[in-house]
C-alpha positions in Angstrom: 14.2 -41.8 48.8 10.5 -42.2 48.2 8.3 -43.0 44.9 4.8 -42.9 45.1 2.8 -45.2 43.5 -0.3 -44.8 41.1 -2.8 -45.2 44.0 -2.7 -42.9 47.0 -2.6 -46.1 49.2 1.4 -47.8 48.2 4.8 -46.0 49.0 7.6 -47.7 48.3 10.7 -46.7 50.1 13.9 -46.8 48.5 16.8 -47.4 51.0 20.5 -46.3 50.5 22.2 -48.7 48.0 23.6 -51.2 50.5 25.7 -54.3 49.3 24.3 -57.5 50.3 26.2 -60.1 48.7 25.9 -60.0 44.7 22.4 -58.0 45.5 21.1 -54.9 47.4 18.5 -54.6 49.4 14.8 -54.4 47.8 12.0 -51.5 48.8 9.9 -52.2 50.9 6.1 -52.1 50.9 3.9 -49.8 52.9 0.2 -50.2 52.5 -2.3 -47.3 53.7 -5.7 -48.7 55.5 -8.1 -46.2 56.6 -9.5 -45.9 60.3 -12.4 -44.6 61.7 -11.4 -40.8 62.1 -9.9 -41.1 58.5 -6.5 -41.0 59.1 -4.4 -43.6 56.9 -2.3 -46.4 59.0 0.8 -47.7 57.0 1.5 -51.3 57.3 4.7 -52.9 55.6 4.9 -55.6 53.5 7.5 -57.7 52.4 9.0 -56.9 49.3 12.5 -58.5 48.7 13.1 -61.5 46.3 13.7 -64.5 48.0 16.3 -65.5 45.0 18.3 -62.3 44.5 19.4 -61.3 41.4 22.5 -60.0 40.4 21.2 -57.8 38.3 18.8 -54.8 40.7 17.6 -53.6 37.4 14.2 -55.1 37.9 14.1 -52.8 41.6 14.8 -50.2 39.8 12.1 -50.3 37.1 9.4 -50.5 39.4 10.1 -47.5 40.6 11.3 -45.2 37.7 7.6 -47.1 36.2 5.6 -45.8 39.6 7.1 -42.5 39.5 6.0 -42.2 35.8 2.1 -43.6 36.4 1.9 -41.0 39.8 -1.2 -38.9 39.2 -1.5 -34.9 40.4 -2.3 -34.6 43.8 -6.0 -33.8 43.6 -6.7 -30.2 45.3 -7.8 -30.2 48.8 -11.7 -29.1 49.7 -10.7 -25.7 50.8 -8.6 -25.1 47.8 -11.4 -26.0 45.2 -13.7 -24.2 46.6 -12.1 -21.1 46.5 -11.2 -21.6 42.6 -14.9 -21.6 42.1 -15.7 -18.6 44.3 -13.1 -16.9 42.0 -15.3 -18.6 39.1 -18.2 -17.4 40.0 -17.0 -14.1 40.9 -15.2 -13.4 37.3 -18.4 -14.4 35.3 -20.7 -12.1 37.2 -17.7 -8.8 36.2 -18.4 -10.2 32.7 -21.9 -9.9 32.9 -21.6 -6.4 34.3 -19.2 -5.6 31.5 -22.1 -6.4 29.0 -24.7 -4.7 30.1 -23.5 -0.9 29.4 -22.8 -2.4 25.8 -26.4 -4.0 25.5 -28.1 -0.5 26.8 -25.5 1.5 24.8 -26.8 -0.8 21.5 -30.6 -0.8 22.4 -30.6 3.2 22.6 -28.7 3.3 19.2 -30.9 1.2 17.6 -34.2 3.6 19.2 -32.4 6.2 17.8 -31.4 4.9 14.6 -36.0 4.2 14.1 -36.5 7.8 15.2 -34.3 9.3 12.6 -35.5 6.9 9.9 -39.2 7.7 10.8 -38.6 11.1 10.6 -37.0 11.5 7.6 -39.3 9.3 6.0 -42.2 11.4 7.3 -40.6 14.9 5.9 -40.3 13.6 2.5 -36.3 12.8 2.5 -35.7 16.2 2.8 -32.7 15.0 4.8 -30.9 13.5 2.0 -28.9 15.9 -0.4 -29.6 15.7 -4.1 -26.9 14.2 -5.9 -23.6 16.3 -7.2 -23.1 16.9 -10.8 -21.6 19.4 -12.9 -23.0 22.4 -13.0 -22.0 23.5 -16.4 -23.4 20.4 -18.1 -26.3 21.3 -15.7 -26.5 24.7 -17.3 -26.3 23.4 -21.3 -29.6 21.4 -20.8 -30.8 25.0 -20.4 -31.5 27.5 -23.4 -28.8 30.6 -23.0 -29.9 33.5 -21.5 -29.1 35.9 -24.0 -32.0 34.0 -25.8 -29.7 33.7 -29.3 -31.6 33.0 -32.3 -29.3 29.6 -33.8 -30.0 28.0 -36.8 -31.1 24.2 -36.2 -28.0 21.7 -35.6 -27.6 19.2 -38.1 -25.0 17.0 -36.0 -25.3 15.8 -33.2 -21.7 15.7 -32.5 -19.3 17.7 -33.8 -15.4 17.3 -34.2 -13.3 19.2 -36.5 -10.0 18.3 -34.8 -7.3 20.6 -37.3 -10.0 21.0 -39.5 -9.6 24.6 -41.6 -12.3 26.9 -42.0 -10.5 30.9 -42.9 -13.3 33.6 -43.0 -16.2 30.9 -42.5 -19.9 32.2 -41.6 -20.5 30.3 -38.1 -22.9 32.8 -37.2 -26.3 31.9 -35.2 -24.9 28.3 -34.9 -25.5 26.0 -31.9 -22.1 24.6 -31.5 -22.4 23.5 -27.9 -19.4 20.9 -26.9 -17.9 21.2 -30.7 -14.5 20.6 -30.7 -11.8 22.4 -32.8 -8.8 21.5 -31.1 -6.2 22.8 -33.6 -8.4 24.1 -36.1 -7.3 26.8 -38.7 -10.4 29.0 -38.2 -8.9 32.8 -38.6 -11.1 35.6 -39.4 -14.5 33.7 -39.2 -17.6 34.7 -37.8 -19.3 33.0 -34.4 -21.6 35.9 -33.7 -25.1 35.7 -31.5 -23.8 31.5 -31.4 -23.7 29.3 -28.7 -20.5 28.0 -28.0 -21.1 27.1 -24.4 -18.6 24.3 -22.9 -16.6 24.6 -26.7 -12.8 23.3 -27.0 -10.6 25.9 -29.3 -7.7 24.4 -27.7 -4.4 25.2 -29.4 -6.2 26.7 -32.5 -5.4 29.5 -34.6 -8.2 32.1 -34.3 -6.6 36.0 -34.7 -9.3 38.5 -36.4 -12.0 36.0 -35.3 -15.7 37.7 -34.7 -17.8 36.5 -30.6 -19.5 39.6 -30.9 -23.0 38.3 -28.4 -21.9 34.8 -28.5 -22.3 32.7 -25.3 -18.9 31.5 -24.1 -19.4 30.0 -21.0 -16.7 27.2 -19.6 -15.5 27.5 -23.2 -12.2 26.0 -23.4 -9.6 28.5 -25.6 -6.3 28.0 -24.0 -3.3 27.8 -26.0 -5.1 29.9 -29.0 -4.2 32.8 -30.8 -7.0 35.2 -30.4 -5.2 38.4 -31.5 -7.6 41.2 -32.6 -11.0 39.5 -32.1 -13.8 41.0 -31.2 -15.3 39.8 -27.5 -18.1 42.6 -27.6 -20.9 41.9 -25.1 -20.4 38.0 -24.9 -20.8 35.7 -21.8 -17.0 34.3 -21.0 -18.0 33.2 -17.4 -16.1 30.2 -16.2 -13.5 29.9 -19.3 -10.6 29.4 -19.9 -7.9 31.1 -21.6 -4.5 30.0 -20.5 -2.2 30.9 -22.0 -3.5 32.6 -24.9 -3.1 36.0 -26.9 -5.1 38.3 -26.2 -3.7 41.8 -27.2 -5.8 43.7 -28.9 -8.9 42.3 -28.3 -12.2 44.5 -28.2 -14.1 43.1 -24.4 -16.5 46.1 -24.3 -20.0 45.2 -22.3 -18.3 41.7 -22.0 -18.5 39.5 -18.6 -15.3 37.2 -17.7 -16.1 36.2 -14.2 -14.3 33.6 -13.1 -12.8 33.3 -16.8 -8.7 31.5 -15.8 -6.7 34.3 -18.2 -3.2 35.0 -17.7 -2.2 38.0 -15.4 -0.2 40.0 -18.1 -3.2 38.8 -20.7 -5.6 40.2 -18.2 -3.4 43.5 -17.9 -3.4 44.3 -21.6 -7.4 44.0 -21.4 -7.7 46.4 -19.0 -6.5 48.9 -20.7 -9.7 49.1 -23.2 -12.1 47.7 -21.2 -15.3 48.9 -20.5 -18.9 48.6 -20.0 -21.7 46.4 -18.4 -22.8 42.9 -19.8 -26.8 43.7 -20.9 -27.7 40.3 -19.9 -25.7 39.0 -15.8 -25.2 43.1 -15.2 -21.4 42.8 -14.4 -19.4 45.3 -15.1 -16.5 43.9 -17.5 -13.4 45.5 -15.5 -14.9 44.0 -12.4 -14.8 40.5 -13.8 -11.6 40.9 -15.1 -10.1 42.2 -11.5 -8.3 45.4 -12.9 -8.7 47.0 -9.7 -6.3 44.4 -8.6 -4.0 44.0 -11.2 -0.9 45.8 -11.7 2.3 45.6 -13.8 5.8 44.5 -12.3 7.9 47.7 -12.4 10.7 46.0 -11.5 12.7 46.0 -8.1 14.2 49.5 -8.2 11.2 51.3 -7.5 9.3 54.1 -9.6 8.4 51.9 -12.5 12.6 51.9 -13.3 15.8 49.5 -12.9 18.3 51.3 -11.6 21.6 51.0 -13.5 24.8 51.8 -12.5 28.4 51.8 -13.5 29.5 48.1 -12.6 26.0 46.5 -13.5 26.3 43.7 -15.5 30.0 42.9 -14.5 31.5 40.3 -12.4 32.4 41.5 -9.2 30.2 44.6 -9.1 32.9 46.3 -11.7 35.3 46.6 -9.1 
């Protein structure tokens, strides 16, 4: 068995345990010297106690405490210099990595000036003008049916289930009022602007539009039975579900108007004309080309009825 020691120069050799006496035998020393050619030449040394002990637990700890101390073998000269070949060799494939990134960033950043410069230069035509909404767009604009309107008094105007029966609204700038809920049956909103106005859910049967402006008006849920929509600008409103029977839309425009498709039907039947001021005909902008009733599923406009209809089984 062999332990080195913490210098390259000592080995200790450990015999086989052999019984001499109380004692056992004790490693000997070997120390390396150096020659001319380099080589190492081992000479031994004495290393046994000349009082044994009975007790080889001191042989022992010299050499479980040299084996502990013993240092990695340093790499030969061969060895290392390959390791930094392979060093060197690895940095310069970095490097090359690099440079298609560097390139790849200068050219961006060229192109990145060019665009800036040139935008710059045309005035920023490139950049868009910011979105809004085009119907609040459009109220900063006089309508252009060119009403007549008495001057507002309020700036805001909410009448939330407020009741006004048979009132004279007529010539009235009521742009962005609300009514939600109102009681306004049988009143008059002639030649007014009621552009981007909420009727929702109120009650409004018999009321008078006649050459009002209506556009993105807001009259869903509203009972509009029998009013008079002669030659008014409905354009982007909406009129879910409301009633609309027997409502005079002569010369009026409802282009892109949200109206129920049975609601829509029922117009169609009266409708007529061309709106004086956008020149759209009114059945145009209410799609009755387009529309048509259900007529069931039996064909012809009639359910076909036979004997077991209605009963369990077929009447079988």
């Amino acid at each position: 068995m062999f332990f080195f020691g913490s210098h390259s120069d000592e080995l200790l050799v450990a015999p086989h345990e052999t019984r001499v006496g109380v004692g056992i035998e004790r490693p000997s020393r070997y120390t390396a010297e150096a020659n001319a050619t380099g080589h190492c030449l081992w000479s031994r040394e004495s290393f046994t106690d000349s009082d044994p002990h009975p007790n080889d637990t001191r042989a022992w700890v010299v050499m479980l405490s040299l084996l502990a101390s013993a240092s990695t073998p340093r790499p030969s000269a061969p060895r290392a210099r390959a390791s930094r070949e392979r060093d060197t060799a690895k940095k310069a494939t970095s490097a090359s990595s690099r440079e298609p990134r560097e390139w790849q960033s200068a050219f961006a950043g060229l192109a990145a000036g060019c665009y800036l410069g040139a935008t710059v230069a045309g005035g920023l035509a490139a950049f868009p003008p910011p979105a809004s909404a085009s119907f609040l767009d459009d109220m900063q604009e006089p309508s252009i049916m060119g009403l007549k309107l008495k001057e507002r008094t309020q700036e805001v105007i909410l009448e939330t289930k407020a009741e006004y029966i048979n009132q004279d609204f007529s010539h009235s700038d009521l742009q962005g009022a609300i009514y939600t809920e109102a009681d306004l049956r049988g009143s008059d909103f002639s030649g007014s602007d009621l552009r981007a106005v909420i009727f929702s859910r109120a009650i409004m049967p018999g009321v008078n539009f006649e050459g009002s402006d209506m556009q993105s008006a807001f009259l869903d849920y509203v009972v509009l039975r029998g009013s008079n929509f002669r030659g008014v600008i409905a354009t982007n409103a909406n009129f879910t579900r409301s009633d609309l029977g027997e409502c005079d839309v002569t010369d009026a425009d409802f282009t892109e108007a949200v109206i129920d498709r049975y609601q829509a039907i029922g117009l169609c039947e009266t409708a007529s004309g061309t709106n004086k001021f956008t020149g759209v005909d009114t059945r145009e902008s209410l799609g009755c080309d387009y529309l048509k009733r259900y007529e069931g599923s039996g064909g012809a406009g009639k359910v076909a009825v036979t004997k077991g209809s209605g009963t369990w089984g077929g009447g079988k």
